[in-house]
N, CA, C and O atoms as a GROMACS GRO file, in nm:
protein
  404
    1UNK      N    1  -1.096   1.349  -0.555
    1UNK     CA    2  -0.955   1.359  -0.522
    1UNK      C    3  -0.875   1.316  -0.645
    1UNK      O    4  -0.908   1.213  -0.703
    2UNK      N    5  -0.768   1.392  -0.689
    2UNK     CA    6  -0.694   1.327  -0.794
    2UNK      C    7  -0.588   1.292  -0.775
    2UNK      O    8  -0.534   1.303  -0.664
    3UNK      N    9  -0.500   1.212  -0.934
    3UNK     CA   10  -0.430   1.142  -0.823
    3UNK      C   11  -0.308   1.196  -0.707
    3UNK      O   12  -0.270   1.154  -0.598
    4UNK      N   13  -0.265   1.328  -0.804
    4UNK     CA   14  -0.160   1.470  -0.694
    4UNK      C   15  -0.170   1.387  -0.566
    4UNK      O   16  -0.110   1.295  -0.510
    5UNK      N   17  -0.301   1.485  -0.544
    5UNK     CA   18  -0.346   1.460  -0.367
    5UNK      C   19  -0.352   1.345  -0.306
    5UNK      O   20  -0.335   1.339  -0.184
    6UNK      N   21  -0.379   1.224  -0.387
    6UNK     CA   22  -0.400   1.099  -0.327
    6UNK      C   23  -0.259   1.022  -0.314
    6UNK      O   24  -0.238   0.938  -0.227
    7UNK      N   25  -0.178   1.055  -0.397
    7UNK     CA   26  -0.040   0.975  -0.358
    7UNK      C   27   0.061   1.080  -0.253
    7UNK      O   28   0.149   1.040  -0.176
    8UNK      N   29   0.012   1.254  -0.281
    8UNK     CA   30   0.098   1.291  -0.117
    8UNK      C   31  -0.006   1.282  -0.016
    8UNK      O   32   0.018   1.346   0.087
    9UNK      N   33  -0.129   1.209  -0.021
    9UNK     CA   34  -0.211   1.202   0.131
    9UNK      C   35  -0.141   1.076   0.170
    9UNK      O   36  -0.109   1.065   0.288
   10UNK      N   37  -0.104   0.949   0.058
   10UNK     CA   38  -0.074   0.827   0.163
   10UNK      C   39   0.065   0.847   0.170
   10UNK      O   40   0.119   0.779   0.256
   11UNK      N   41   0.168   0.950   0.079
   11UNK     CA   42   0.287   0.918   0.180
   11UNK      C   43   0.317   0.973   0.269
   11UNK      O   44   0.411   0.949   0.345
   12UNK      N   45   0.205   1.093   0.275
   12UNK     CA   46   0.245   1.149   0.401
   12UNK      C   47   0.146   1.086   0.571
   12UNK      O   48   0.142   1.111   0.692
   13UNK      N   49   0.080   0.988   0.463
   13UNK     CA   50   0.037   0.923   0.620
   13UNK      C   51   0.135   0.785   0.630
   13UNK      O   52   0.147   0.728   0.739
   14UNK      N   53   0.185   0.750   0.543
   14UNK     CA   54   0.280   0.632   0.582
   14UNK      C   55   0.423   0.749   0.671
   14UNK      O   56   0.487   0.694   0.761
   15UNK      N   57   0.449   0.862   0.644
   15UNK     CA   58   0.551   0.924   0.761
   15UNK      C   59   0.489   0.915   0.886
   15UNK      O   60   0.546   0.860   0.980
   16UNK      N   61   0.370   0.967   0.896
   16UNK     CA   62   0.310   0.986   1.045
   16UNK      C   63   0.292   0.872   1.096
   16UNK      O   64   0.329   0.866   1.214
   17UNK      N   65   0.232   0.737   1.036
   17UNK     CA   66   0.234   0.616   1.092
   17UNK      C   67   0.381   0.574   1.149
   17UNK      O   68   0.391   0.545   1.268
   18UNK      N   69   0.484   0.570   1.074
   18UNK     CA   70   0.620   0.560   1.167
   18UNK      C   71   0.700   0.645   1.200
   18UNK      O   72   0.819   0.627   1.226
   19UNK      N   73   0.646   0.737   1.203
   19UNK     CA   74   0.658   0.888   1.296
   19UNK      C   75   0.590   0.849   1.446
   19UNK      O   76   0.650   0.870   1.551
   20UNK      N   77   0.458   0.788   1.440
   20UNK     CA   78   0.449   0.740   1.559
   20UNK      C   79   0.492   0.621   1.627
   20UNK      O   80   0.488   0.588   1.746
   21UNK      N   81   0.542   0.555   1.506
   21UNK     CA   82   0.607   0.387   1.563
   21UNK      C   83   0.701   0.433   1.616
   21UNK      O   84   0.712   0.388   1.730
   22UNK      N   85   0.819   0.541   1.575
   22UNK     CA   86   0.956   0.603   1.639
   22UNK      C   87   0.920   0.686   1.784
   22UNK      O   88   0.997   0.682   1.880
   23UNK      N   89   0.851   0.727   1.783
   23UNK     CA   90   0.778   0.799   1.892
   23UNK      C   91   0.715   0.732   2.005
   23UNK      O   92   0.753   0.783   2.111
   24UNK      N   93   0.618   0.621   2.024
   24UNK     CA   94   0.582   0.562   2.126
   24UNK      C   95   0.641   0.400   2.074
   24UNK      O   96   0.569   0.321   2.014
   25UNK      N   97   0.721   0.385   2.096
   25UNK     CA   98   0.764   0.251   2.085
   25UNK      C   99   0.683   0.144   2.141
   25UNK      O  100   0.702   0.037   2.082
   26UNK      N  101   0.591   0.138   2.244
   26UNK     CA  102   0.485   0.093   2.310
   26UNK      C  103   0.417   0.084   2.220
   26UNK      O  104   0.410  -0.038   2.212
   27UNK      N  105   0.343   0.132   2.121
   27UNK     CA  106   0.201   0.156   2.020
   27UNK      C  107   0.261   0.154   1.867
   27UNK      O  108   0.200   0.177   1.763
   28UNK      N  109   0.413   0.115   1.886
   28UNK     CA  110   0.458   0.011   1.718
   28UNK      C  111   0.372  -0.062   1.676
   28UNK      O  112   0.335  -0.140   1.764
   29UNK      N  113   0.317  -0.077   1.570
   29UNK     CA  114   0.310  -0.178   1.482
   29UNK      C  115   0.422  -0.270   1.462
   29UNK      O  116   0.406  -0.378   1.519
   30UNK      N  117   0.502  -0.260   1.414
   30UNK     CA  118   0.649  -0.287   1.379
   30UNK      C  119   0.642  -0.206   1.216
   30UNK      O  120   0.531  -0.176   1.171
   31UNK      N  121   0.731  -0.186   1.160
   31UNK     CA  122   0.808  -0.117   1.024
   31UNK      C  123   0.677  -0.165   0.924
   31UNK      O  124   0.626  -0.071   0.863
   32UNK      N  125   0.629  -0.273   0.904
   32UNK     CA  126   0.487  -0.267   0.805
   32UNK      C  127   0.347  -0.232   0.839
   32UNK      O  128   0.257  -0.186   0.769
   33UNK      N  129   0.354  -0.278   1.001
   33UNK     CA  130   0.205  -0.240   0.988
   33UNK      C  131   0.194  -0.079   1.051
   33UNK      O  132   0.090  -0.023   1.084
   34UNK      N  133   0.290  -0.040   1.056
   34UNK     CA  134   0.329   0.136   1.117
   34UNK      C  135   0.306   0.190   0.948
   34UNK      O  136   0.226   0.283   0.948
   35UNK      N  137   0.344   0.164   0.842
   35UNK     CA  138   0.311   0.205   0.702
   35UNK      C  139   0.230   0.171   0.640
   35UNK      O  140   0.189   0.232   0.541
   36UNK      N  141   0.186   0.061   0.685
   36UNK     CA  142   0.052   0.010   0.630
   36UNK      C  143  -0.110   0.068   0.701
   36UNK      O  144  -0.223   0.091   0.655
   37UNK      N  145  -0.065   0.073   0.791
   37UNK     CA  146  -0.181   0.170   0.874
   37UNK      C  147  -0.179   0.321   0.885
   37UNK      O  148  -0.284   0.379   0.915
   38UNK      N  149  -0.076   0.382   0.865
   38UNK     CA  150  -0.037   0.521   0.808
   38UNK      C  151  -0.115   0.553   0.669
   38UNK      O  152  -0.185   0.652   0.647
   39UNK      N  153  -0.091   0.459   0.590
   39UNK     CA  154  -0.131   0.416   0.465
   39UNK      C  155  -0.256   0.492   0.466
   39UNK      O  156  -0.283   0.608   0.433
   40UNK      N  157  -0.348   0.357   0.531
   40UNK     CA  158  -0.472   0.362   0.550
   40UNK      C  159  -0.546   0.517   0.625
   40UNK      O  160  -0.649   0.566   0.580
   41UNK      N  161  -0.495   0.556   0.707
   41UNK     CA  162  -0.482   0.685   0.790
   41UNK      C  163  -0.488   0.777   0.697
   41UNK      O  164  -0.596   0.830   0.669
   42UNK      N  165  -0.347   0.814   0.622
   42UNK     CA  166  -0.347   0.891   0.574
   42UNK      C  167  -0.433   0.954   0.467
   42UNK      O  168  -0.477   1.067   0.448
   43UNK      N  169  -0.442   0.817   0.396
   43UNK     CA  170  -0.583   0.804   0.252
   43UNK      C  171  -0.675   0.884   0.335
   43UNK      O  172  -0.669   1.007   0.343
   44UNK      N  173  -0.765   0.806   0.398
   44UNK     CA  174  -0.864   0.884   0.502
   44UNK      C  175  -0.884   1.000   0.533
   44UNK      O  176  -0.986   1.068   0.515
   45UNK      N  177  -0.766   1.034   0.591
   45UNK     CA  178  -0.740   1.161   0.632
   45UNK      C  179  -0.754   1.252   0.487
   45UNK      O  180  -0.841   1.336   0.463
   46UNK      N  181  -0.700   1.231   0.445
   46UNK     CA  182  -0.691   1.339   0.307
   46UNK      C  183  -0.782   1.368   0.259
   46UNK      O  184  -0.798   1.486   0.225
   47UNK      N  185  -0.896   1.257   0.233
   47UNK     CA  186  -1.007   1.284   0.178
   47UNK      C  187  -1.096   1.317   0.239
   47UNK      O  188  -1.185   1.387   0.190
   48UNK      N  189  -1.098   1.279   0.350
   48UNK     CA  190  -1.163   1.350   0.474
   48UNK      C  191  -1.172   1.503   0.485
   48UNK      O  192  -1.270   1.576   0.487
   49UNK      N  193  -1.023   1.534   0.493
   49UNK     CA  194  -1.036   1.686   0.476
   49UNK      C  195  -1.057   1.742   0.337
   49UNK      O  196  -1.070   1.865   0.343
   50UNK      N  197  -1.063   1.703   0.237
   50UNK     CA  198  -1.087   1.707   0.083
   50UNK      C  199  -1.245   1.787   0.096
   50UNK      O  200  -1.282   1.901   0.068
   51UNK      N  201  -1.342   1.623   0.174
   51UNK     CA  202  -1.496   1.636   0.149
   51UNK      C  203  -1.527   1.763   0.222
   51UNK      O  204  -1.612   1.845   0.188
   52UNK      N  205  -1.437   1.771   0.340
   52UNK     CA  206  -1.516   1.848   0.435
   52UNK      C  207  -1.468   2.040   0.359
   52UNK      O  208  -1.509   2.150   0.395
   53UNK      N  209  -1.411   2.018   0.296
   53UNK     CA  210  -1.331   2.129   0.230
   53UNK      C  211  -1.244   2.233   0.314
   53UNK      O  212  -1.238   2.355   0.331
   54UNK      N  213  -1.202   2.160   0.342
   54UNK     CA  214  -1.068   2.226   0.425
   54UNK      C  215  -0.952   2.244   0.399
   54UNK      O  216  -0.864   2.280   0.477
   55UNK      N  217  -0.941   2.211   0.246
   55UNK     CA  218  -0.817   2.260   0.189
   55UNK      C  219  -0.894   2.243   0.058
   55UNK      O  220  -0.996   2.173   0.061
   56UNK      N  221  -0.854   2.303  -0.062
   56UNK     CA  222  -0.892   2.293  -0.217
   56UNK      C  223  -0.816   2.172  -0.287
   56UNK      O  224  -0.726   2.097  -0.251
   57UNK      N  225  -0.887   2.183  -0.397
   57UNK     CA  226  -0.844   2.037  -0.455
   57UNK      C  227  -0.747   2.143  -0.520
   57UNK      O  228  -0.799   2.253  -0.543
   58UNK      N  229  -0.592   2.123  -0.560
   58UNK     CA  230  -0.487   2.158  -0.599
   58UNK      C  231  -0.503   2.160  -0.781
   58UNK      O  232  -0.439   2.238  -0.851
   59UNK      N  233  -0.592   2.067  -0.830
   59UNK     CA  234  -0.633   2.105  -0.979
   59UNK      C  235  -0.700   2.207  -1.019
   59UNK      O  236  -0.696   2.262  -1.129
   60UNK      N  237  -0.791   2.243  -0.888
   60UNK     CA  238  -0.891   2.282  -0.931
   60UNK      C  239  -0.822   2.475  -0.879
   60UNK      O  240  -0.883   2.582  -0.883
   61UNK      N  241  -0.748   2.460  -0.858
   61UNK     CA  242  -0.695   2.582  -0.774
   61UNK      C  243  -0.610   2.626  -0.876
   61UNK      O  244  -0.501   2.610  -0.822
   62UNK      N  245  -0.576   2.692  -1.041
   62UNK     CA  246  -0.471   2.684  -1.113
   62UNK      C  247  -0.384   2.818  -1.080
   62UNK      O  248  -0.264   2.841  -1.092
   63UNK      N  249  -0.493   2.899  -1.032
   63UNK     CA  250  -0.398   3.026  -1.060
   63UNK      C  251  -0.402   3.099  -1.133
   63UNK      O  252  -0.478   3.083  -1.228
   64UNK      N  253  -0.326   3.208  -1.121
   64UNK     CA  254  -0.249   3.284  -1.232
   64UNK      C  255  -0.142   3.218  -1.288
   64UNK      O  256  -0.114   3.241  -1.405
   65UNK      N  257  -0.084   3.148  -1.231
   65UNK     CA  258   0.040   3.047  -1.289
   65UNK      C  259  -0.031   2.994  -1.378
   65UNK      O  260  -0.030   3.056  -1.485
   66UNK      N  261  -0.087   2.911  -1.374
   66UNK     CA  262  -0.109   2.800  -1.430
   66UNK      C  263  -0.072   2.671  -1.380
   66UNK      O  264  -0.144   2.571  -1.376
   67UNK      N  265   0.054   2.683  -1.338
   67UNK     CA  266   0.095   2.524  -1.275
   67UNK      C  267  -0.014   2.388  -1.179
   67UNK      O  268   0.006   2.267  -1.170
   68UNK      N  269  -0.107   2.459  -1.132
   68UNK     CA  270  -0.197   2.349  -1.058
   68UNK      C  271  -0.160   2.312  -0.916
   68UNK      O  272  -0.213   2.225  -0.847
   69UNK      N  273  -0.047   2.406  -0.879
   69UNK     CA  274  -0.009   2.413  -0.757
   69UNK      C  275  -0.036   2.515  -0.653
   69UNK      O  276  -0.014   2.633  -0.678
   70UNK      N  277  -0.078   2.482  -0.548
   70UNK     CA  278  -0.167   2.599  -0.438
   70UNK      C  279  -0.074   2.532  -0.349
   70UNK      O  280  -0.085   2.414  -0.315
   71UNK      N  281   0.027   2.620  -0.307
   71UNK     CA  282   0.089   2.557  -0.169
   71UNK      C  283   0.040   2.564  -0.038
   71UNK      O  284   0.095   2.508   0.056
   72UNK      N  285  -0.075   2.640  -0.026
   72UNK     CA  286  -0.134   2.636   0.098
   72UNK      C  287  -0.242   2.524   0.112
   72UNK      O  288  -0.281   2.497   0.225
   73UNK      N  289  -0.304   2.443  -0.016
   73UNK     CA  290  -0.348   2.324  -0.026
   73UNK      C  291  -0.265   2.204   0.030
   73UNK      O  292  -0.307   2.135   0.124
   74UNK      N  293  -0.148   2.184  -0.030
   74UNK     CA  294   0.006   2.117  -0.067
   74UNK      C  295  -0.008   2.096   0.095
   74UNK      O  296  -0.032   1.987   0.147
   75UNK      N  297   0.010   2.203   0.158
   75UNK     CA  298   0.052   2.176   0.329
   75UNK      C  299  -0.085   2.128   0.350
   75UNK      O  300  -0.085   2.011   0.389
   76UNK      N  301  -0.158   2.160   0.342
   76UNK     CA  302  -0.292   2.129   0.426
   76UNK      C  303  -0.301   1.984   0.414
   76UNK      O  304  -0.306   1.905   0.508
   77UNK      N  305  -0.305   1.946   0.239
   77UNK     CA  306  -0.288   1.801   0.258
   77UNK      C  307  -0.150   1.662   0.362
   77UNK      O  308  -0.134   1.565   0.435
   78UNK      N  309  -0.093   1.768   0.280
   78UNK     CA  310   0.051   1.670   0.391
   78UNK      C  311   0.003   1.659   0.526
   78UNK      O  312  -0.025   1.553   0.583
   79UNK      N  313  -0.007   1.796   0.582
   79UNK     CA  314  -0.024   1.814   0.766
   79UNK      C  315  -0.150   1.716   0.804
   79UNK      O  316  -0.148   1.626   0.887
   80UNK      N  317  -0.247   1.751   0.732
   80UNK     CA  318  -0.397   1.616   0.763
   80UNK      C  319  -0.368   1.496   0.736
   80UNK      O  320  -0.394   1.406   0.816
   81UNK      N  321  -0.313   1.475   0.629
   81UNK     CA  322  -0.294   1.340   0.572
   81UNK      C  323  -0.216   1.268   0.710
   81UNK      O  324  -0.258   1.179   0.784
   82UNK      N  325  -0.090   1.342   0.712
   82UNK     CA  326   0.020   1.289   0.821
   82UNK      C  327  -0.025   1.286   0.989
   82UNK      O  328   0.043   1.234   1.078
   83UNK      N  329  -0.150   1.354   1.007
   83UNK     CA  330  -0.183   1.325   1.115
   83UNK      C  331  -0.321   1.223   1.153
   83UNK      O  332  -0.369   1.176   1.256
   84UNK      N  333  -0.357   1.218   0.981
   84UNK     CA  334  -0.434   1.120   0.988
   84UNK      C  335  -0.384   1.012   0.997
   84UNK      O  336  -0.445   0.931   1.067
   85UNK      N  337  -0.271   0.972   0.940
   85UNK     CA  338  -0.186   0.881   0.944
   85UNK      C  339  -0.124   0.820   1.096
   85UNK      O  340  -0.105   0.700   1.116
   86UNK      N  341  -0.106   0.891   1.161
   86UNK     CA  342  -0.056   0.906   1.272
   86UNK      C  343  -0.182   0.848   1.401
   86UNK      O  344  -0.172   0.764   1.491
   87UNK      N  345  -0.281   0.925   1.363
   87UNK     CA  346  -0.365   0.942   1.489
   87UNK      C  347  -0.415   0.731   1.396
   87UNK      O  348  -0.396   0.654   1.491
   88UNK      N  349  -0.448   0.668   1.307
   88UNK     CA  350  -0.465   0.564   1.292
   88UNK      C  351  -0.392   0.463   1.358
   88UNK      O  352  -0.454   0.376   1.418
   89UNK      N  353  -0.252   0.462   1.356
   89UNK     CA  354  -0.137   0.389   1.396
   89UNK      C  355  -0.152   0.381   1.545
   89UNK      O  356  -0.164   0.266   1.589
   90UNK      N  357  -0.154   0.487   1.639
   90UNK     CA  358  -0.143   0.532   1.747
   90UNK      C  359  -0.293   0.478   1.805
   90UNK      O  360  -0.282   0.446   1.923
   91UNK      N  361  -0.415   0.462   1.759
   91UNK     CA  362  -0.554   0.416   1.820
   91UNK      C  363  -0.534   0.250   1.769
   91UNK      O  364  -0.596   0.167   1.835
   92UNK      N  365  -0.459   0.207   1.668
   92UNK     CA  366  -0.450   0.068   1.641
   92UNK      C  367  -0.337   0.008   1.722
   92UNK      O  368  -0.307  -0.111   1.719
   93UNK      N  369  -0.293   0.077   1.776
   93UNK     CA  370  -0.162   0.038   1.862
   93UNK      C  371  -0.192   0.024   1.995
   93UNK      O  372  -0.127  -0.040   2.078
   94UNK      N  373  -0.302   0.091   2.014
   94UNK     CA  374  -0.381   0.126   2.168
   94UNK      C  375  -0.447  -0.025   2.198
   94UNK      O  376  -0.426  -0.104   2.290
   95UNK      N  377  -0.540  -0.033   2.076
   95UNK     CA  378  -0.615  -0.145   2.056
   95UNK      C  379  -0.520  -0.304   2.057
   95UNK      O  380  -0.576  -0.404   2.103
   96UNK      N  381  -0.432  -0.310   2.025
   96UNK     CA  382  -0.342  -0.408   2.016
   96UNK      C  383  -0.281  -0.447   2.144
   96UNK      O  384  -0.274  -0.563   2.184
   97UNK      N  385  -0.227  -0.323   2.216
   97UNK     CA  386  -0.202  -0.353   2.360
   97UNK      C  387  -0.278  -0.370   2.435
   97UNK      O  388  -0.256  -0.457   2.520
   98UNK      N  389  -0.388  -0.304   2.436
   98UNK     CA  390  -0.511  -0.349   2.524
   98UNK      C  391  -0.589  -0.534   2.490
   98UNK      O  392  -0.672  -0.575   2.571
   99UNK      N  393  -0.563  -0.592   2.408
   99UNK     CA  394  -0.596  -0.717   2.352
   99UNK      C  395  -0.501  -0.825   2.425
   99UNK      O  396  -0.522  -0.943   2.454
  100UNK      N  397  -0.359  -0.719   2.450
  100UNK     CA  398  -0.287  -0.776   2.470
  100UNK      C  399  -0.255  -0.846   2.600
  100UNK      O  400  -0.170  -0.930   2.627
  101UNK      N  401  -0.341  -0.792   2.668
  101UNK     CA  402  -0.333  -0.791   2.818
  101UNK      C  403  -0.461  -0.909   2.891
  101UNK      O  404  -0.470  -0.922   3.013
   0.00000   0.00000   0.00000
């Protein structure tokens, strides 16, 4: 993974992590650990779908351009990343309320 992909896999899992804190208010973290576990999510996620090759590595994809940009990579990473992000927050949030009880 280089670093392109690795800094839009975690910000787009720090959106989905408080994408789901805004969304089930029940399964908040609160504002850090909703980005901090997005964080973590998202990383995951990205490379996850990286290994499994479900989207191309965006370097390795140059083109006819040249630029190093494959926008159908670009989404693939955001959309996984951000739901990796998401689906982390949302099972750690599960886990937290259930502890809680």
């Amino acid at each position: 993974m280089d670093w392109m992909n690795l800094i839009i896999s975690l910000i787009s899992g720090i959106a989905g992590g408080n994408a789901v804190g805004a969304a089930a208010p029940d399964k908040s973290l609160g504002g850090i650990g909703n980005s901090v576990t997005g964080l973590l999510g998202g990383g995951a996620g990205g490379y996850l779908l990286q290994a499994l090759g479900l989207f191309a590595q965006a370097a390795a994809s140059h083109g006819a351009a040249g630029n190093g940009l494959d926008i159908g990579s670009l989404l693939g990473n955001i959309a996984g990343s951000g739901v990796g992000g998401a689906l982390l927050t949302y099972i750690v949030g599960l886990i937290k309320n259930a502890s809680g009880k």
